[in-house]
C-alpha positions as CSV (number, residue, x, y, z in Angstrom):
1,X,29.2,49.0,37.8
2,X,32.3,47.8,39.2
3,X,32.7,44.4,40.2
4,X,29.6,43.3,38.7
5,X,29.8,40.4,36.0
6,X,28.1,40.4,32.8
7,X,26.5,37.3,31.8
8,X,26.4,36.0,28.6
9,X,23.5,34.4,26.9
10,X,24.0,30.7,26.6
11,X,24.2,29.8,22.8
12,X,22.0,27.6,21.1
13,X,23.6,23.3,20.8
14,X,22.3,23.9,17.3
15,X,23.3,26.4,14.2
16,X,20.6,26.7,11.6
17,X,17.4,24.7,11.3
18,X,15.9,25.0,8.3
19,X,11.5,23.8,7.9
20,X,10.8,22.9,4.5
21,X,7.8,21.8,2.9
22,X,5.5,22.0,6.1
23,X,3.5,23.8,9.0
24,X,5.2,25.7,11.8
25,X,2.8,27.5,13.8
26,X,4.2,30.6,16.5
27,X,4.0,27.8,19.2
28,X,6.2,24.7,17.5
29,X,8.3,27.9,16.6
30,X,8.8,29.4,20.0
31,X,9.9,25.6,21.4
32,X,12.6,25.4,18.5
33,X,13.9,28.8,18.6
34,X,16.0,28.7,21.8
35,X,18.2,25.2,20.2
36,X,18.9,27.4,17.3
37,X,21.3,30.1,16.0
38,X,18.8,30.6,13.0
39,X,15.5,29.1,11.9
40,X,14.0,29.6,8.6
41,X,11.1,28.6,7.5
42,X,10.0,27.7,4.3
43,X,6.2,27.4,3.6
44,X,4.4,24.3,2.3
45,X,4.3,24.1,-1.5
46,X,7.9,26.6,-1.9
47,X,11.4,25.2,-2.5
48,X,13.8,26.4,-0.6
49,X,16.7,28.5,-2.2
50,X,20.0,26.7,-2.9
51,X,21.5,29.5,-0.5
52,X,19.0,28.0,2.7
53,X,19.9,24.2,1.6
54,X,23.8,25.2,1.7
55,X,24.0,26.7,5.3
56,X,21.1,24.3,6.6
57,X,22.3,21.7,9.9
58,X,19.4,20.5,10.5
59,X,16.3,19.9,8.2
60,X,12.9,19.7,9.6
61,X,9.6,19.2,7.8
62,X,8.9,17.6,4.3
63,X,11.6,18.1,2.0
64,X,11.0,16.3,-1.2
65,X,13.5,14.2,-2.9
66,X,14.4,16.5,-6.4
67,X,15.3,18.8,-3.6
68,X,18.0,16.5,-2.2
69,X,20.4,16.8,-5.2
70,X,23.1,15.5,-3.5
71,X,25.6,15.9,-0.6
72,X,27.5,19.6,-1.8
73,X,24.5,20.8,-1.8
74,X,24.3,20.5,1.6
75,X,27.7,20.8,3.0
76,X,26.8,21.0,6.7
77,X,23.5,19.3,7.1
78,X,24.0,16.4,10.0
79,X,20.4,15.5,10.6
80,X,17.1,15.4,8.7
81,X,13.7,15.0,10.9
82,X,10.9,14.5,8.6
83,X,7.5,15.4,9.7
84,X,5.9,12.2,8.2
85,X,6.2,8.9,9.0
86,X,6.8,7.8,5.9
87,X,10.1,8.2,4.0
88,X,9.9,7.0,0.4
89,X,10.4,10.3,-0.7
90,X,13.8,11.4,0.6
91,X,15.0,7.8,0.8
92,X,14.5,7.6,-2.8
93,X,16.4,11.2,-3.8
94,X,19.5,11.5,-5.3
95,X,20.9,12.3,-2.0
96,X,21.7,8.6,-0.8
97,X,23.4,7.8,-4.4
98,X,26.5,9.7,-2.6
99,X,28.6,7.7,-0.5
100,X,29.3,10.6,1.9
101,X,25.3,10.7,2.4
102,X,26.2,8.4,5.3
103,X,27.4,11.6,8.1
104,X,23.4,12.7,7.6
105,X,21.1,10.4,9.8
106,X,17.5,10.9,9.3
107,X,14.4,10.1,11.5
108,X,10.7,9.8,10.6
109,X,7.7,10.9,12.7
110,X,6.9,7.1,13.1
111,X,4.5,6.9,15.9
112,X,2.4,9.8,15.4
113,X,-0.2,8.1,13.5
114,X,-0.6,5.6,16.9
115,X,-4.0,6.9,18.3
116,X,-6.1,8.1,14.6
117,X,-4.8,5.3,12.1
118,X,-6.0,2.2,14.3
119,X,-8.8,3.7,15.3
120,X,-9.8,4.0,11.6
121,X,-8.9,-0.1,11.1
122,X,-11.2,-1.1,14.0
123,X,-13.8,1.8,13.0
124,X,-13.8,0.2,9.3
125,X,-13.5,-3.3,10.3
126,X,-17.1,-3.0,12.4
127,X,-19.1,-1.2,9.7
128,X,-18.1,-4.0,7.3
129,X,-19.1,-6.6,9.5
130,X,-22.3,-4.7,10.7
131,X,-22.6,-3.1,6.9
132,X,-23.3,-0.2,8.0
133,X,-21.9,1.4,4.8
134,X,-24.9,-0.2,3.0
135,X,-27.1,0.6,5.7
136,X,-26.5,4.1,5.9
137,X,-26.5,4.6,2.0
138,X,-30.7,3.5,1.8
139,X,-30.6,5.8,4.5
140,X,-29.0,9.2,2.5
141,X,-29.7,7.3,-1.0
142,X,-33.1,6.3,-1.2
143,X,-34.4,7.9,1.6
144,X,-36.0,4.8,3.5
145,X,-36.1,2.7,6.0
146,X,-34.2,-0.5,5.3
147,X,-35.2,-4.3,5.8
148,X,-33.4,-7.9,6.7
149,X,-34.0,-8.3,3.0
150,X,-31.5,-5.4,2.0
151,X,-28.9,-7.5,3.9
152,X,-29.6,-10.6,2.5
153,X,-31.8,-11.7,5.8
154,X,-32.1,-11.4,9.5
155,X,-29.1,-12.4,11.4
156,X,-26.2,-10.7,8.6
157,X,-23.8,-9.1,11.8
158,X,-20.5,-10.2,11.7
159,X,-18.6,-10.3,15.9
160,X,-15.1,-9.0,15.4
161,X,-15.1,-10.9,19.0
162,X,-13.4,-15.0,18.1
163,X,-12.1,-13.9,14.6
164,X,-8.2,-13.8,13.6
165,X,-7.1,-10.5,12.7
166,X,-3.9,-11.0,10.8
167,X,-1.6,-8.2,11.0
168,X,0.8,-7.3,8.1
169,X,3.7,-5.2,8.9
170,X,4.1,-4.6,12.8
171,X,5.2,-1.6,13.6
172,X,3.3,1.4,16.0
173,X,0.2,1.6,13.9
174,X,0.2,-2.1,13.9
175,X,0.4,-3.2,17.5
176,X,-2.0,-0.3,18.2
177,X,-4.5,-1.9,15.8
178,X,-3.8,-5.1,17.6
179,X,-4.4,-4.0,20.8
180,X,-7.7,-2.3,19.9
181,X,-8.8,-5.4,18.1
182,X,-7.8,-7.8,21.6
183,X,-9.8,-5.9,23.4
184,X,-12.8,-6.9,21.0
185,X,-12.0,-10.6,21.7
186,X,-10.3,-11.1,18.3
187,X,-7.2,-13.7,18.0
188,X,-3.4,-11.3,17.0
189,X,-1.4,-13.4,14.2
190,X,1.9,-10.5,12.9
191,X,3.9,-10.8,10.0
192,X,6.9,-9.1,9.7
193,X,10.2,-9.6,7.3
194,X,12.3,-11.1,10.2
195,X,8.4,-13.4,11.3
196,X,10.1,-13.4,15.0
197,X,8.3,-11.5,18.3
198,X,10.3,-8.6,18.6
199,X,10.1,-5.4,21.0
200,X,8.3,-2.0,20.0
201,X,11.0,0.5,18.3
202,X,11.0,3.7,18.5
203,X,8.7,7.1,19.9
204,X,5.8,5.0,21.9
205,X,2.8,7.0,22.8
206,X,2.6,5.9,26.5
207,X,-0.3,3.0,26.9
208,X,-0.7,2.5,23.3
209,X,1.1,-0.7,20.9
210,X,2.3,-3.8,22.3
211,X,5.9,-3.0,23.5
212,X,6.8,-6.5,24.1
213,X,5.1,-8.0,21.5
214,X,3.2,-10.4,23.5
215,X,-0.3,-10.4,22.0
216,X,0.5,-12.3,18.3
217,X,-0.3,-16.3,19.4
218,X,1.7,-16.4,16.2
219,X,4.3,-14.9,13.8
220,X,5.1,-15.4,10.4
221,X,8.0,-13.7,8.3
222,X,7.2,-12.4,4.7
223,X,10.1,-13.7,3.4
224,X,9.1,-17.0,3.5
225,X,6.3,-18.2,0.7
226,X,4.7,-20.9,3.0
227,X,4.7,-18.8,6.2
228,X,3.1,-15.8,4.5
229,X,0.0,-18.2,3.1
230,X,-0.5,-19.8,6.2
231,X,-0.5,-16.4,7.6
232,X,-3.3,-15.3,5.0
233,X,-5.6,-18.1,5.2
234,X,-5.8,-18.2,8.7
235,X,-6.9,-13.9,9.2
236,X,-10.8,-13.6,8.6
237,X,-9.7,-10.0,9.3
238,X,-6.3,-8.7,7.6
239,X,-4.7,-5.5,8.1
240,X,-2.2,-3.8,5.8
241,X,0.2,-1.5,7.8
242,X,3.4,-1.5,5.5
243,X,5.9,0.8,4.2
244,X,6.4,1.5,0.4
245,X,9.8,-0.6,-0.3
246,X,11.0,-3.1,-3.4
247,X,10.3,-6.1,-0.4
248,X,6.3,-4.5,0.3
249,X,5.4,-3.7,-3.5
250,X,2.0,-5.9,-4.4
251,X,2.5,-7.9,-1.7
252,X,-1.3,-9.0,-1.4
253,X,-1.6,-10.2,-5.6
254,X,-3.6,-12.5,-7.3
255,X,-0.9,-15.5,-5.9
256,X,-1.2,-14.5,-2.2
257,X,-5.1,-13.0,-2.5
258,X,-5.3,-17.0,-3.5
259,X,-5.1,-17.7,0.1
260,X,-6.7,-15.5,1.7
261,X,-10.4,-16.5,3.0
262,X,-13.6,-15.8,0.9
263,X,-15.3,-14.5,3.8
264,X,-12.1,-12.3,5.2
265,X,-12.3,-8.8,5.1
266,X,-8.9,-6.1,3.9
267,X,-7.9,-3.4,5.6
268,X,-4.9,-1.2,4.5
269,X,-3.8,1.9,5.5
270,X,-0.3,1.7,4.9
271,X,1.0,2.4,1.1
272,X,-1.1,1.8,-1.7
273,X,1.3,-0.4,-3.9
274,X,1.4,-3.1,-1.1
275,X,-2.1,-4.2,-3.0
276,X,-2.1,-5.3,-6.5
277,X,-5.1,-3.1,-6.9
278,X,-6.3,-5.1,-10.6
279,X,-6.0,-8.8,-8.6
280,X,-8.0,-6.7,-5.2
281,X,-10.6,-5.8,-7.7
282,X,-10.9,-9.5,-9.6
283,X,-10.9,-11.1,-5.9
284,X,-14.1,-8.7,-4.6
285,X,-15.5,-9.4,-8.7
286,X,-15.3,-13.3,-8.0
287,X,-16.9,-13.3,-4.2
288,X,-13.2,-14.9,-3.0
289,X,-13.2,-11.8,-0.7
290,X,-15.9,-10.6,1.5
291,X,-15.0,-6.4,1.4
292,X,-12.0,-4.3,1.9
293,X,-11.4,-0.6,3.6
294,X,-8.7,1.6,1.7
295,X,-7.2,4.6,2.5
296,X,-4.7,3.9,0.9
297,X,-4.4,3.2,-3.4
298,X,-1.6,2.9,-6.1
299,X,-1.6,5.5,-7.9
300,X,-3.3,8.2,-5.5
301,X,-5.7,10.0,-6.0
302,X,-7.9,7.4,-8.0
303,X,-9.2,8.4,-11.3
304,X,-13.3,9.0,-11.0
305,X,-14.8,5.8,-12.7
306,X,-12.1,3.2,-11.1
307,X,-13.4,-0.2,-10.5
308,X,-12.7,-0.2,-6.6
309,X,-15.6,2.8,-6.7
310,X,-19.4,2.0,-6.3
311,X,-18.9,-1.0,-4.3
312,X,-21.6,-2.1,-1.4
313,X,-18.6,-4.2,0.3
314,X,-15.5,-1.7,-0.5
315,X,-14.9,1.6,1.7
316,X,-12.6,4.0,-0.2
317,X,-11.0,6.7,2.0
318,X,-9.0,9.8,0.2
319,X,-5.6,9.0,2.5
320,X,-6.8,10.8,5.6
321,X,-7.3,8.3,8.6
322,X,-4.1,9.6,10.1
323,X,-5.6,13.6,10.0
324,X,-4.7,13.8,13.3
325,X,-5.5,17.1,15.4
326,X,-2.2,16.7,17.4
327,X,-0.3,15.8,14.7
328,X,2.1,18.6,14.3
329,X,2.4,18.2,18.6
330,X,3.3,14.8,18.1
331,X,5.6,15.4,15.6
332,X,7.6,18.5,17.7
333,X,7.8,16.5,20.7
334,X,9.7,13.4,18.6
335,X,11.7,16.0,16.9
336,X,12.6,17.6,20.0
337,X,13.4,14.3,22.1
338,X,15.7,13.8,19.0
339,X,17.2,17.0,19.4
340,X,17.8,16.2,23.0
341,X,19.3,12.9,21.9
342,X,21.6,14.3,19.0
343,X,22.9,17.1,21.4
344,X,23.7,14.2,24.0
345,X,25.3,11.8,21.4
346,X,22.5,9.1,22.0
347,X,20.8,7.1,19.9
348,X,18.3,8.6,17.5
349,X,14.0,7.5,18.0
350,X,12.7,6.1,14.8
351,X,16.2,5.9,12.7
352,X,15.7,5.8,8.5
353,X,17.8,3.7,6.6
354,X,18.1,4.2,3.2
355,X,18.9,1.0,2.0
356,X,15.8,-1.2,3.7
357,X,13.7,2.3,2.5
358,X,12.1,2.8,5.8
């Protein structure tokens, strides 16, 4: 009609967004579709064609590290999401060997394991202190009712309220864990690399961690030989909550396990290779530790017959505490915030760098 103006449809801030390796269901899809020129998606368990890698901006998902061959194969790619909060596997690809590897910033999903992952550190922590493993076990095992002798007599229940809970590696799942645990009454000690109070990084989960990092009444830095013991032998509860990295491999061993108390309990739900699982195993053998909860192992998934299996005082877990139901919501809304950032030339949530491999 004349004089009428045709408007145009705004076009997408971003070009082509390529999923690999992991879930996108119609309603993660419909929220990333209007930022996009193009998105493909790539089901789990398929490698995406050298054709998808080479026009790829953006990469969203799972994308494992032989996939990441090096920068010309991905020409334009500026930003990698993953949909995990752990990073070993792309930090660790031939990608980062390149120099030029440096234009591509990538961010983890850090922060979406904040409400099921502590939950599984308090959940495990009680039942060894009440042994309810054991107790449950004459239940579904022998089929009777149990006795103060099958606990070794009458008053065996362990309070997690007045005991030190020494947390290792303090990140979102481990200020959550905190805060759970200090509202049981338990004493916060941290360890980190730097072993200084430090602010909360990163996507927070409103009302969950410590932000400020004000419930530890100590910290103590990895780093340092004498601060790490001290740190050990004081937890009568210690927590695992580390990254995979050179700095993190076996750093519980038969040297550190030394100092930690015979009556203490180990949690860890962070990588497997921060235990030295052969010195874990020699420690629960000799009575110098009182039981540990693993969802995590070195060398996932466990051969059947391992030594850690079959143990009254161990709780093995196949790597799921962090099954969340909202995961994959979680995990578009820090993608999506990140989007928002990367469009506005701000700062990216939950930032990967290669070289510390986190």
């Amino acid at each position: 009609m004349p004089g009428s103006a045709t408007s145009t449809p705004a076009r997408p801030p971003f070009g082509h967004l390529l999923v690999a390796n992991w879930t996108l269901d119609p309603a993660h899809r419909a929220r990333l579709a209007p930022l996009f020129a193009q998105v493909t998606h790539v089901p789990q368990g398929r490698m995406p064609t050298p054709a998808q890698f080479a026009d790829a901006d953006i990469i969203y998902g799972l994308p494992r590290g032989e996939w990441l061959t090096g920068v010309a194969a991905v020409p334009r790619l500026r930003f990698i999401q993953l949909g995990s909060a752990g990073s070993e596997l792309v930090v660790r690809s031939p990608l980062w060997q390149d120099p030029a590897s440096e234009r591509i910033q990538v961010a983890s999903a850090a922060g979406v394991h904040t409400g099921p992952i502590p939950q599984y550190f308090i959940a495990t922590t009680l039942m060894l202190f009440h042994r309810l493993q054991e107790q449950i076990l004459i239940g579904q095992v022998e089929k009777r009712w149990g006795n103060n002798g099958d606990m070794g007599g009458e008053l065996f229940v362990r309070e997690l309220r007045g005991k030190t809970v020494g947390v290792l590696g303090y990140g979102h799942i481990g200020r959550e864990a905190a805060r759970l645990a200090a509202a049981f009454g338990a004493r916060i000690l941290a360890a980190t690399s730097r072993g200084e109070r430090a602010p909360q990084e990163g996507y927070i989960i409103p009302g969950t961690g410590d932000p400020d990092g004000a419930l530890p009444v100590a910290w103590h830095s990895t780093r340092d030989a004498r601060s790490l013991h001290a740190f050990l032998a004081e937890s009568d509860v210690l927590l695992l909550a580390l990254p995979s990295t050179p700095a993190t491999k076996h750093m519980l061993n038969a040297d550190t396990l030394a100092h930690v108390r015979s009556h203490a309990v180990v949690v860890n739900v962070g990588r497997g290779d921060a235990i030295d699982t052969d010195a874990l195993v020699a420690a629960l053998d000799e009575g110098r530790l009182a039981g540990a909860a693993l969802d995590v192992a070195e060398g996932e998934p466990l051969p059947e017959g391992h030594p850690i299996f079959g143990r009254k005082n161990v709780i093995v877990t196949p790597h799921m505490s962090g099954r969340t139901e909202r995961y994959h919501d979680l995990a578009i809304d820090i993608f999506t915030e990140n989007l928002e950032r990367l469009r506005k030339d701000e700062p990216l949530l939950n930032v990967v760098d290669p070289r510390r491999g986190y």
